[in-house]
PANU-356252 format. One record per residue (C-alpha): residue in three letters; z, y, x. Coordinates in steps of 0.2 Angstrom, whole numbers, padded with zeros to 4 digits, always signed. Example, Ala and Ser with C-alpha at 12.3 -4.5 7.8 and 13.67 -1.06 7.14 Angstrom:
BEGIN
ALA+0039-0022+0062SER+0036-0005+0068
This chain:
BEGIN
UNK-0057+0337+0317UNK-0041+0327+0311UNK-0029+0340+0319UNK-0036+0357+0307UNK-0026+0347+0295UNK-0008+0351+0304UNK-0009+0370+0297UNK-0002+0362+0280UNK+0011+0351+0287UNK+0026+0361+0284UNK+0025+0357+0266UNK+0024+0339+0267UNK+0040+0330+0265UNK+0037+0323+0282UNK+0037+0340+0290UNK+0051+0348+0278UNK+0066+0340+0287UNK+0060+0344+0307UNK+0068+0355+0315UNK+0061+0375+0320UNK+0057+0369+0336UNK+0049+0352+0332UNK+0040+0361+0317UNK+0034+0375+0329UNK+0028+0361+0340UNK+0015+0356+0328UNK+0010+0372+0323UNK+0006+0376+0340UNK-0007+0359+0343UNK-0015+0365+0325UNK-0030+0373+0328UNK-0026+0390+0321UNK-0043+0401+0312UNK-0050+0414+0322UNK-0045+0433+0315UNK-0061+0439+0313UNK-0068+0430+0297UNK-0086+0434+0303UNK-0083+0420+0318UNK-0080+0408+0305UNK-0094+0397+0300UNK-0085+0394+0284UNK-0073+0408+0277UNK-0057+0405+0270UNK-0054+0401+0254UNK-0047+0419+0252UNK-0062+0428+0257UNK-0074+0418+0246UNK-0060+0423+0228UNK-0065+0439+0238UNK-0081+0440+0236UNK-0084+0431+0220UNK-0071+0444+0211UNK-0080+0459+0219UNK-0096+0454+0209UNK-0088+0465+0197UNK-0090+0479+0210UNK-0108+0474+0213UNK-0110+0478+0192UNK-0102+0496+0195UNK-0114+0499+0210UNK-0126+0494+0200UNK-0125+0504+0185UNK-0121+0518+0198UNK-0137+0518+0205UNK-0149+0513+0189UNK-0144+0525+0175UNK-0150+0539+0185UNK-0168+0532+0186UNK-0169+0524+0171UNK-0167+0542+0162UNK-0181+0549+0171UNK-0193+0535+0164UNK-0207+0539+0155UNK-0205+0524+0146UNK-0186+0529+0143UNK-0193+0546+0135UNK-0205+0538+0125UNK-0192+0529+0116UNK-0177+0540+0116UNK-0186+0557+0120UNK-0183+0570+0132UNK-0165+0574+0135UNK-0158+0589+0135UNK-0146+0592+0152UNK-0132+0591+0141UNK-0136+0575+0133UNK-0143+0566+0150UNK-0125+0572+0159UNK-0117+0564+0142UNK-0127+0548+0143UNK-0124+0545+0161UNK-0106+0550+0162UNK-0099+0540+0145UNK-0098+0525+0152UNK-0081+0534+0159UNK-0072+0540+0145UNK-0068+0521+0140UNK-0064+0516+0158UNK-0053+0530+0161UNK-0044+0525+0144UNK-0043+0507+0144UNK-0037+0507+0166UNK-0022+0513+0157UNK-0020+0495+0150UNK-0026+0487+0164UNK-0010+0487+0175UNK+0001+0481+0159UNK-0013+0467+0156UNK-0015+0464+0174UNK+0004+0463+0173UNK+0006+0449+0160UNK-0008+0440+0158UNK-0015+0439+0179UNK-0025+0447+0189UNK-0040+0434+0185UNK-0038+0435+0169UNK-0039+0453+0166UNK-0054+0450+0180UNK-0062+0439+0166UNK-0059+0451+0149UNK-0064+0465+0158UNK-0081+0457+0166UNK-0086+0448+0149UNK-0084+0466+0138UNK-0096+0475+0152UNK-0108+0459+0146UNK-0107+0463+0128UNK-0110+0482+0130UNK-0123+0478+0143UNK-0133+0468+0132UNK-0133+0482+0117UNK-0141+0495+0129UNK-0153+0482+0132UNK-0158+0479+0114UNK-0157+0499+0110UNK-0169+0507+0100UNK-0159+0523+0095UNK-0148+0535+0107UNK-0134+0532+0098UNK-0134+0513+0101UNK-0136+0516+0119UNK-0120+0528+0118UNK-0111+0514+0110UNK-0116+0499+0121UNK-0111+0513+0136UNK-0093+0514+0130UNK-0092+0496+0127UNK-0097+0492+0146UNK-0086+0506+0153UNK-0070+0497+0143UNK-0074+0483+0152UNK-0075+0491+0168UNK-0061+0502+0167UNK-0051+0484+0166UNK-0058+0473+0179UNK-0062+0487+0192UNK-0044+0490+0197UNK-0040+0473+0195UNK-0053+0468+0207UNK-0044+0479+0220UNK-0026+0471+0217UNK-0030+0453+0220UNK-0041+0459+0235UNK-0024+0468+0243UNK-0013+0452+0236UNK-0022+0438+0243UNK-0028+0443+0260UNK-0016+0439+0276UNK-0010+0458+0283UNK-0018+0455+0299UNK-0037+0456+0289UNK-0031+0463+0274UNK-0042+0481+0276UNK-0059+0468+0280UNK-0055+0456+0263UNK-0052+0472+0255UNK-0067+0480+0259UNK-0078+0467+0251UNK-0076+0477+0234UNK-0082+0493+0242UNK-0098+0483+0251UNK-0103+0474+0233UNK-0101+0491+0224UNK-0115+0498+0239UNK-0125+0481+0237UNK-0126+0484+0218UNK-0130+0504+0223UNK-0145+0497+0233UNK-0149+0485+0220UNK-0149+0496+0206UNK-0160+0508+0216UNK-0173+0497+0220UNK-0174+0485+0202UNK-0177+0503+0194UNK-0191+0508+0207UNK-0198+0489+0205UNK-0198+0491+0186UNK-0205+0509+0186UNK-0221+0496+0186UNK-0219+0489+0171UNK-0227+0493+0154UNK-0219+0499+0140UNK-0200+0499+0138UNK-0195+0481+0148UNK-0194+0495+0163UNK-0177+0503+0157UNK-0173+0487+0149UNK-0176+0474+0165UNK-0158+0485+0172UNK-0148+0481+0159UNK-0153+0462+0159UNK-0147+0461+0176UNK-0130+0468+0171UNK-0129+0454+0157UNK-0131+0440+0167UNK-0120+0448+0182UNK-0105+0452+0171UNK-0105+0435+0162UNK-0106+0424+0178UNK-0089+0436+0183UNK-0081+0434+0165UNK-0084+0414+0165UNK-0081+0410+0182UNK-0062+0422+0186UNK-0053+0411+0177UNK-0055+0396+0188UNK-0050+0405+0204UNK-0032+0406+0210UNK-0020+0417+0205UNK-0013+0430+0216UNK+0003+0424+0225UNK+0012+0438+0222UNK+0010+0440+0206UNK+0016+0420+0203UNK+0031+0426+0215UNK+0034+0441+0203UNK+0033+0428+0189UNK+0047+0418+0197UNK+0033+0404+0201UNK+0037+0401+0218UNK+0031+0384+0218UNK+0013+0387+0209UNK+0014+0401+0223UNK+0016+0388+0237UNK+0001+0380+0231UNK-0009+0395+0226UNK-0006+0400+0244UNK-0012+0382+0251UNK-0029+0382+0239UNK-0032+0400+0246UNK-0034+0393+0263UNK-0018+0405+0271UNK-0011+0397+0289UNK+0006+0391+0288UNK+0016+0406+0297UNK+0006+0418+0286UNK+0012+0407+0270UNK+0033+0409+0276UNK+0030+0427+0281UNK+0025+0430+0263UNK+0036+0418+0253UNK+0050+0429+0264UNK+0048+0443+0253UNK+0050+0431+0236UNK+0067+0437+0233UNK+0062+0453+0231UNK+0048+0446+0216UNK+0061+0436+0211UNK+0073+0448+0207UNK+0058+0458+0198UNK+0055+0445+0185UNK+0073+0440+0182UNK+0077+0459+0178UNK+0061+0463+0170UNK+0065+0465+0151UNK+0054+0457+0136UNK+0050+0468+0121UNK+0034+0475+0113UNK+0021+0474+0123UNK+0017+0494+0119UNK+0037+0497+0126UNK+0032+0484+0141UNK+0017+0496+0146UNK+0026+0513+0146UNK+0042+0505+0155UNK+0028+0498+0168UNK+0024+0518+0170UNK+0039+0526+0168UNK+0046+0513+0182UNK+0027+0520+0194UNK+0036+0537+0193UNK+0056+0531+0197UNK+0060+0542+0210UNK+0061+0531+0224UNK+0040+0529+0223UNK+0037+0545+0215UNK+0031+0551+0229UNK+0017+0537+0233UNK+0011+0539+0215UNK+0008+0555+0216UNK-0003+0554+0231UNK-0011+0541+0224UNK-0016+0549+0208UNK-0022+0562+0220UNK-0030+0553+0230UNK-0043+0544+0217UNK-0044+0559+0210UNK-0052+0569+0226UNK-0062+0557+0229UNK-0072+0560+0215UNK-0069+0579+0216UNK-0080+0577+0232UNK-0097+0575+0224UNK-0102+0557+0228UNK-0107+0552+0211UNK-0115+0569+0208UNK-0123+0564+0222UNK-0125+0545+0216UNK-0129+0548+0199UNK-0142+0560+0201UNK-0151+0557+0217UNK-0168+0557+0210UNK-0165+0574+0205UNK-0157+0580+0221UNK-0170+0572+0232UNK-0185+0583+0219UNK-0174+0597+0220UNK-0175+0597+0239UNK-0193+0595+0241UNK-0198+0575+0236UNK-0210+0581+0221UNK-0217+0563+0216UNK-0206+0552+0206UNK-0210+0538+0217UNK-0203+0547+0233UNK-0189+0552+0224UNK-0185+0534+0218UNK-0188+0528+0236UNK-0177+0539+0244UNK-0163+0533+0233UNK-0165+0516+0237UNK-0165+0520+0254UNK-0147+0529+0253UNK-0142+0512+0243UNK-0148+0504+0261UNK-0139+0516+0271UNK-0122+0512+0260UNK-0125+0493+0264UNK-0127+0495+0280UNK-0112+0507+0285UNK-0101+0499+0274UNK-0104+0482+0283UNK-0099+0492+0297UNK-0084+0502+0290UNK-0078+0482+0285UNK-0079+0476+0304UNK-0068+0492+0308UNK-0056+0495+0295UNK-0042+0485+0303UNK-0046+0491+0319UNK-0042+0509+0316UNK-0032+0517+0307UNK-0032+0520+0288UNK-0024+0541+0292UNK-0035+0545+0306UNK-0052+0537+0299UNK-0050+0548+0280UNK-0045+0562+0290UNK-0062+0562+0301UNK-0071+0558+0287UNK-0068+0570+0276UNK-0071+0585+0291UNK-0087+0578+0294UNK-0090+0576+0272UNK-0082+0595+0273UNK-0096+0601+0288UNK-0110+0592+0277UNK-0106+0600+0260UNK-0103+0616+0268UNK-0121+0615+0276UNK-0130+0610+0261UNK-0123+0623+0249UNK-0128+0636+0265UNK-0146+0634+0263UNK-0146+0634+0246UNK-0135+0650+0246UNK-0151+0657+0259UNK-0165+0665+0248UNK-0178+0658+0255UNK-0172+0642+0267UNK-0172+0631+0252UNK-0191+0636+0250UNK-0196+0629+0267UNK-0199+0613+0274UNK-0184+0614+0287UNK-0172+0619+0277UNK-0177+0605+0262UNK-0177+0592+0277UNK-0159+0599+0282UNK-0155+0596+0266UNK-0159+0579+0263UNK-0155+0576+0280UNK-0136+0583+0276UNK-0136+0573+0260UNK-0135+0556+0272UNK-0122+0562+0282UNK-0112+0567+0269UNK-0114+0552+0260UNK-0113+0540+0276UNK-0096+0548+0280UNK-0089+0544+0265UNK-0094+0526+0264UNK-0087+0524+0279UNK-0070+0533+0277UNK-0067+0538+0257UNK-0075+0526+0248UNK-0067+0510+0258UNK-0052+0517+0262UNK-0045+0528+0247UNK-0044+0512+0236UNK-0034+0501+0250UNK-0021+0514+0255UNK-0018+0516+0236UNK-0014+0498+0233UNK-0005+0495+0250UNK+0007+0510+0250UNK+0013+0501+0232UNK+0028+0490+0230UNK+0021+0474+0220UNK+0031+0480+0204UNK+0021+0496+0202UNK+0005+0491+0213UNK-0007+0486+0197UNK+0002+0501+0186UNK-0003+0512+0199UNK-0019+0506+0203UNK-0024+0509+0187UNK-0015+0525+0184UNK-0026+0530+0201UNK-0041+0524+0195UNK-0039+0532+0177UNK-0037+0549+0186UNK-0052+0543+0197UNK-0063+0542+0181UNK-0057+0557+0173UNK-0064+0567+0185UNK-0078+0557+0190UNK-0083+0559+0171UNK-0081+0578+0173UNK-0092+0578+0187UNK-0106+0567+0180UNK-0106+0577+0164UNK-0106+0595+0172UNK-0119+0591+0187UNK-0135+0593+0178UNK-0132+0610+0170UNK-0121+0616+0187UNK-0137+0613+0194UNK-0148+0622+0182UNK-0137+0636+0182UNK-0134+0638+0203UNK-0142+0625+0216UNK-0128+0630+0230UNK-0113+0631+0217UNK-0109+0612+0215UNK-0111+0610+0235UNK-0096+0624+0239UNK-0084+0618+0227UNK-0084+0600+0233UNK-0084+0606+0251UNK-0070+0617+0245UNK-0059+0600+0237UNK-0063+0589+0252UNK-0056+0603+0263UNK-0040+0604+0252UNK-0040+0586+0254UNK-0044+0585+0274UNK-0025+0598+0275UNK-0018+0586+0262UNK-0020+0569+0273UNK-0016+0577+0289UNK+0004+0584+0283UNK+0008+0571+0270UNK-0001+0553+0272UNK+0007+0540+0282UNK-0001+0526+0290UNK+0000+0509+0282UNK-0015+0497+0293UNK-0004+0480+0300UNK+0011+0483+0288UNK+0017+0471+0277UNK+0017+0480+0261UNK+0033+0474+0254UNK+0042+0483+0268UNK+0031+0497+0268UNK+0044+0513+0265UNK+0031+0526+0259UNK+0036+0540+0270UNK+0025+0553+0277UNK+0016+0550+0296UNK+0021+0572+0298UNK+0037+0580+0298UNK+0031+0591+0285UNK+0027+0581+0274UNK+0043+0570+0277UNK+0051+0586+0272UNK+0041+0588+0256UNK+0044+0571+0250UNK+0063+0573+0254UNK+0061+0588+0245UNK+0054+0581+0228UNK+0064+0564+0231UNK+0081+0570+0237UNK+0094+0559+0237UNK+0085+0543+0232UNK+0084+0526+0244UNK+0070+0520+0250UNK+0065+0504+0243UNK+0065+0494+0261UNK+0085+0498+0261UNK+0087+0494+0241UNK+0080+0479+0245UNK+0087+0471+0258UNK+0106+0477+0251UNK+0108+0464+0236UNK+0124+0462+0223UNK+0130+0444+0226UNK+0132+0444+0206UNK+0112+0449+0205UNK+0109+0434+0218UNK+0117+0422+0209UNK+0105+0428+0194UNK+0090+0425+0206UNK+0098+0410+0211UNK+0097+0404+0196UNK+0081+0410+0190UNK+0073+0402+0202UNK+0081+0386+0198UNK+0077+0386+0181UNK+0057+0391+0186UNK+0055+0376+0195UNK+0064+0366+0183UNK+0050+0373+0170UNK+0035+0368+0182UNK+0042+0350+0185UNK+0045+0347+0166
């Protein structure tokens, strides 16, 4: 219909002289998208960038749910041999020494070269390691292809969240960002089953076939991110506001949306015009130092916590070594084992579809605080009967077990997993958003490396051990959100002030932050000398992009 084209009117020159009330006119007779994108028989623009970028998420979801499998192939021991518990927790686990490491740069690299093409880097170096696991013949080729992919990952994973938050309108932001979080269970699902499927095979294409299908995913992500939009605010940040405009346009955001955001631009402005050029290596620790200024101390700090608890709850012990937790409980045949994997891969699928249709309906605090009681009851349980000398023996209590293993894990798909990595990114200011994203998600692998290296022998030594000490964290965690985390569903992010939802916790940030401004009031209070500057910077940027 003719009139779906009025939503881009207000950049024409026709439109650009009207009058508010004429220009609001027209807006009103356009016919404006629906909010929920699942109405839509074709999605915005935005969600499809979405989607597309969140392969990469689909690649960690995948590697999460295979690795486990293919080292309990016999073909996978015929080649390599029988590993050792400390040598399988090594295998699986280094994948996230190099991702913890090289998230550290992604901020910085995010930072200067774009969100799309750190996507791209970080998406073609997971193909390049990818493709040398799948041409091992030796362990410590494997090791090396391992690392390799994890570099990559460490790079395009936090990226991935970024341009999520960046591109999506406020009023669907939680649902466009939880697109990442519902490819990473697709590829857990996937994983699962290609390594049950291969299981078939002869000889060694059955570890192989997983590794193929992460070349060809992370090469169709590394050749495709660059031709994608850039994220808006990060052209703003750049002083671009007019590539901004028309990234904006080509990302399918309605008219009101595109001023509400581009009202914020003096704030990006003043960010590039005072950001300083050096050495790259003196651009990345300033990018850091500026994460821990005092006015966003506090957030960072949550943040870094935050990613770091969610590992410290168990999921990838639970992830990474679900064969062996469902044999453990009572599934003897490696077929059933396998099976029951992919069906927790079906059960992430299906609630975090459900979590995504939700997410911006409640709230971010109230949905991680339920979650992680009901994780907290779960864990509890499960390290219960194994504590019990003999309900771990019997039928019941191995059913409890497994059955307790689902509803820890459903929880925290539905709250953790989708929310931690939003709130992280939405509490930011957009100067410190991708150094603290990947601050967060270097923390996030630290630990999540501790935990997939420890598991196998935490098991050997006591079955109930691992199960009280992550119920322990998430308990910690549950006290944590409930005094200090404040709520940030339907605000605009550039606004956002950071302080706590509790007065306690409003009391401990004023404690560790005394005497700072919040970055809403530094904002909006602005040296006429420094205007001028922006002024100006802004002048000579478009000048640039008409030349």
């Amino acid at each position: 219909m003719e009139l779906t084209k009025a939503e881009g009117m207000d950049s024409s020159p026709a439109t650009a002289c009207c009058t508010p009330k004429i220009r609001q006119s027209m807006e009103v007779i356009s016919i404006q998208p629906k909010q929920s994108i699942f109405r839509l028989a074709k999605p915005p623009v935005y969600v499809l960038c979405a989607i597309f970028t969140s392969i990469g998420g689909f690649a960690f979801g995948f590697d999460t749910g295979s690795i486990g499998p293919i080292t309990l192939m016999p073909a996978f021991h015929s080649t390599f041999g029988t590993l050792s518990p400390t040598l399988h927790g090594l295998l699986v686990s280094c994948i996230l020494i190099p991702g913890a490491i090289f998230s550290l740069f992604a901020g910085p690299i995010a930072d200067r070269v774009s969100r799309t093409y750190a996507i791209s880097l970080g998406g073609f170096m997971f193909a390049i390691g990818a493709l040398i696991c799948c041409l091992s013949s030796s362990l410590p080729q494997l090791y090396v292809g391992r690392l390799i992919s994890g570099a990559g990952e460490g790079i395009f994973l936090s990226c991935i969240n970024v341009y999520s938050i960046e591109i999506a309108p406020k009023r669907i932001r939680g649902t466009v960002a939880c697109i990442l979080q519902l490819l990473i269970s697709m590829g857990l699902m996937s994983g699962y089953f290609v390594c049950y499927g291969s299981l078939k095979l002869s000889g060694d294409m059955s570890w192989r076939v997983p590794f193929i299908c992460q070349v060809f995913v992370c090469s169709f992500l590394g050749a495709g991110a660059p031709f994608i939009p850039h994220s808006p605010r990060w052209l703003l940040m750049k002083g671009r506001r007019r590539d901004a405009e028309a990234a904006l346009i080509s990302l399918g955001i309605g008219s009101e949306e595109r001023e509400e955001l581009l009202a914020v631009a003096c704030e990006a402005v003043e960010e590039a015009a005072s950001a300083k050029t050096g050495p790259a290596w003196k651009n990345a620790l300033a990018h850091y130092k500026e994460a821990f200024a005092p006015e966003v101390r506090g957030r960072t700090i949550l943040a870094l916590y935050m990613q770091a608890t969610q590992q410290l709850s168990g999921i990838d012990g639970v992830l990474y070594y679900a064969p062996m937790l469902f044999t453990q409980a009572g599934l003897s045949s490696a077929n059933a084992s396998f099976l029951a994997s992919g069906v927790t891969g079906i059960v992430s699928v299906v609630i975090t579809a459900l979590g995504q249709i939700f997410t911006d309906k409640w709230g971010r605090r109230p949905t991680l605080i339920s979650g992680g009681i009901i994780m907290g009851i779960a864990m509890t349980g499960i390290g219960a009967v194994y504590a019990h000398p003999t309900a771990s023996k019997e039928k019941g209590g191995q059913w409890t077990v497994i059955a307790l293993i689902f509803v820890y894990f459903s929880s925290f798909v539905m709250s953790w997993a989708i929310l931690i990595r939003i709130h992280v990114s939405e509490a930011q200011p957009v100067r410190t958003r991708a150094s603290v994203s990947a601050l967060s998600q270097s923390s996030n692998w630290i630990v999540n490396w501790v935990i997939a290296f420890t598991t196998p022998m935490f098991l050997k030594r006591t079955p109930s051990g691992p199960y009280f000490l992550w119920a322990a964290t998430i308990w910690v965690a549950v006290v944590v959100f409930i005094v200090y985390l404040p709520e940030t569903r339907g605000r605009e992010m550039e606004d956002f002030d950071g302080k706590a939802d509790s007065t306690l916790g409003r009391w401990i940030q004023g404690f560790f932050c005394k005497g700072t401004q919040d970055l809403s009031e530094r904002s909006s209070v602005m040296d006429p000398e420094l205007e001028r500057g922006i002024a100006k910077a802004t002048e000579d940027s478009e000048k640039k992009t008409e030349q």
